[in-house]
N, C-alpha and C positions, 0 to 999 in steps of 0.2 A: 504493500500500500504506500502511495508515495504521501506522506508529509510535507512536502515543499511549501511554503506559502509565497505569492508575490505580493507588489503593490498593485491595490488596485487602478490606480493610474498608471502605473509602469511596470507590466505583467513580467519586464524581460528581467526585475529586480528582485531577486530574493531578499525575503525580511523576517523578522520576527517580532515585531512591532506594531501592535494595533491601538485604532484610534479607543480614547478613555471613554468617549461616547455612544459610537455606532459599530464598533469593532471590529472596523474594515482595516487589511493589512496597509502600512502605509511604509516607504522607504523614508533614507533621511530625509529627499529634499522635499518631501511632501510632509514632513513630520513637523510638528509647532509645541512649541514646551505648553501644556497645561497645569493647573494649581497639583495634578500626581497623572505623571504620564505625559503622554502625549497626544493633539487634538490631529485628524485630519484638516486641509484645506478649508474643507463647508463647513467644520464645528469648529473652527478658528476664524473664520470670516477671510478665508482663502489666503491668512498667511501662510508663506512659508520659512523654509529653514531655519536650524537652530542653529541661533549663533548670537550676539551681541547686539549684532546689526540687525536682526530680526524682531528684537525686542521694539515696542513699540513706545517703551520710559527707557528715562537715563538708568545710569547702573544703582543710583542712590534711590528710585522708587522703585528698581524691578528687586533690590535686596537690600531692605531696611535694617532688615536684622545684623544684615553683615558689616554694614556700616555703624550699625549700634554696639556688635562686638567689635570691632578694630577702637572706638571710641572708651570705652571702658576700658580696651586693655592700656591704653596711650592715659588718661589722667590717672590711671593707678601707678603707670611705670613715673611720672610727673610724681607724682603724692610719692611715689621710693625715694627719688631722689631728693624731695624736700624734706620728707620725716621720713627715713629709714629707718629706724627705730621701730614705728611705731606699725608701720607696713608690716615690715618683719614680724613683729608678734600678733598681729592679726590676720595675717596672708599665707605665711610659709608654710607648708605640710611635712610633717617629718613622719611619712609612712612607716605604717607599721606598728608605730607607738599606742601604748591603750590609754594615754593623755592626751589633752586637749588637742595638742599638737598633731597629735594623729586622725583627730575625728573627721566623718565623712565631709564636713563644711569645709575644714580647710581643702579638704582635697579639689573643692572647685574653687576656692578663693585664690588660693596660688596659682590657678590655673590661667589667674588674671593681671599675673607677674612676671617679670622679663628681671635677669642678670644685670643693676643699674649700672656695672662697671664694663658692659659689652653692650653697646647700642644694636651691634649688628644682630642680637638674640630679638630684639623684639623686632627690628626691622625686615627680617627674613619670617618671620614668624607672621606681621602683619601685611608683608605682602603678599604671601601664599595664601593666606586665609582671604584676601582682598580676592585674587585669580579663583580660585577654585568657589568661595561663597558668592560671586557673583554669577555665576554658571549655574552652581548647585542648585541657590535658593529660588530662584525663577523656577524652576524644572520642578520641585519637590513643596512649595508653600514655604511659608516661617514657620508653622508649627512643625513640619516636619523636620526641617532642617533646624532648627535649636535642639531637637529629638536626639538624630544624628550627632549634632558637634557636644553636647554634654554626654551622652551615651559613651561617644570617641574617649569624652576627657576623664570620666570617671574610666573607662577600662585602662587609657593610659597609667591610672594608680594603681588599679591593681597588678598592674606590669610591675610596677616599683616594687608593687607588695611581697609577689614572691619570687620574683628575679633577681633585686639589688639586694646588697649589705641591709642588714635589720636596722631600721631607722634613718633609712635615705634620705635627706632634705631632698625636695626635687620644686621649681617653678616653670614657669613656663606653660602656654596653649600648642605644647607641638607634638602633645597627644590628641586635640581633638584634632589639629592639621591632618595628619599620619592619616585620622579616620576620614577626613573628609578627602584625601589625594584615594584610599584604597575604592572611597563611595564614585568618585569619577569613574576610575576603574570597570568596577563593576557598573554601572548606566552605559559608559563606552559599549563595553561588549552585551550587554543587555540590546542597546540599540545597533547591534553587528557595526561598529566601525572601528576602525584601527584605534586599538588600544595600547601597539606598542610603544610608544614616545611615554605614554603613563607606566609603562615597566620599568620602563629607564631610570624616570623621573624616582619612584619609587629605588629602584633600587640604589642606586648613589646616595639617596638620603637616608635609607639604612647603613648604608657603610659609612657615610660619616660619622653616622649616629655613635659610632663606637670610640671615636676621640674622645680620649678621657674629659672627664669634668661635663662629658652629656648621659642624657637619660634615656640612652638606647630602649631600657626596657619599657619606657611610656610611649616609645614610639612603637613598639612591636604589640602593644598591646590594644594602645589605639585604630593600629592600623587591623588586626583582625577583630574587634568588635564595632568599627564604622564598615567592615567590609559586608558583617553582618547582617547592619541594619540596613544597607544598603541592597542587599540582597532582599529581604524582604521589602522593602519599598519596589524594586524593579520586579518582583513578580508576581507583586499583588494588587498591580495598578487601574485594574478593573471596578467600574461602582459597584459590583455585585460582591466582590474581596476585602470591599473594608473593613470587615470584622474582622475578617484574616488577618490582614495587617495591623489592626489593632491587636490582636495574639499576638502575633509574631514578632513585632515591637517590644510587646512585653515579656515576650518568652526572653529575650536578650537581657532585659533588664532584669528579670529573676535571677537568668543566670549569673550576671555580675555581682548582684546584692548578696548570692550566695557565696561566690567566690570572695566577696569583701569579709562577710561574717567568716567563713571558714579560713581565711587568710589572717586574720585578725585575732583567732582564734588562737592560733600556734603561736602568739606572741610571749603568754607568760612561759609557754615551752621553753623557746630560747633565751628569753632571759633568765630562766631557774637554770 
């Protein structure tokens, strides 16, 4: 039995890609990002292609969110350098720890801190999140994509949690990054287009990842629980799937919240 699907516009096109509404196959250049998925031509008012230039707002109204995280991570790195002090004891996460220090808050509160003696930490950090959450957030809604990048940054801790030395300080958003370069990833090949330029991309930032004084493990952990959720978003993009995706969202996040209590758990282990 053959499986093939084409576009219905351009039969000579194999695709795997249908529209979120009437669920006719459609290739890229017939494809238009909708609020999960993607719309046909007629259920887009005959836009096409996904791209930047397709968008019909600048990058600051098609991804509000992402310009609201690059803005919080910039007057928090602002606020280090004026009160370091005070940042530091209400920002930093020293995973692992069953003190304050360790609880699950800080784990996203440091996540909204950059190294104030290396500008190039936040600035690498807030340009990728700029590239990839302006793509992202169109294609997926705000709610989904704030889903995704906290999902990313808490599994980035628990990278920390049972990969590094017991009581890592770890800062930085380049666990939710990780998750959101793995979520391009998978939509890439979700929607069959070359995804190798994102292997690459990905893989170099792993190998650096391992110069001392970074946090490899928040990136290896971000990067397979945004691939995750990611996955679940691209194959549940159907109206009839939402419940599914709302499962499947939350299956992820069960499995971290468990991974955090049971990681957490082992703590007075090593420390007796």
């Amino acid at each position: 039995m053959d499986l093939t699907t084409t576009c219905y516009r351009h039969p000579d096109r194999e695709t795997g890609v249908s529209c979120q509404r009437c669920d006719r196959y459609i290739c890229p250049d017939c494809a238009t990002s909708g609020a999960v998925g993607f719309l046909c031509p007629e259920d887009a008012g005959d836009r096409v292609k996904i791209s930047r230039a397709g968008f019909q707002k600048s990058p600051l109204q098609a991804a509000p969110v992402t310009f609201a995280l690059i803005g919080i991570n910039v007057l928090v790195y602002i606020a280090q350098n004026i009160y370091p002090t005070l940042i530091d004891s209400l920002f930093y996460a020293n995973i692992g720890s069953s003190t304050d220090q360790g609880s699950i808050i800080r784990v996203f509160t440091s996540g909204f801190t950059h190294s104030p003696s290396q500008i190039t930490h936040i600035l690498f950090n807030m340009y990728s999140l700029f590239v990839l959450g302006t793509v992202i957030e169109p294609m997926i809604g705000k709610l989904r994509f704030l889903a995704l990048y906290f999902i990313s940054m808490f599994a980035g801790a628990i990278g920390v949690l049972f990969m590094a030395p017991f009581g890592t300080s770890v800062v930085g958003a380049s666990g939710a990054i990780f998750g959101l370069m793995a979520a391009y990833l998978i939509f890439l090949r979700a929607l069959k287009l070359n995804a190798g330029q994102m292997y690459i991309i990905i893989g170099i930032n792993l190998v650096l990842g391992f110069i001392p004084g970074i946090a490899w493990e928040a990136h290896v952990g971000g990067l397979i629980a945004g691939g995750a959720t990611a996955f679940v978003l691209a194959y549940t993009r159907k109206r009839e799937q939402k419940n599914l995706q709302f499962l499947g969202i939350g299956l992820v996040l069960v499995i971290l919240i468990g991974l955090w209590v049971f990681g957490n758990s082992l703590v007075p282990a090593i420390v007796g």
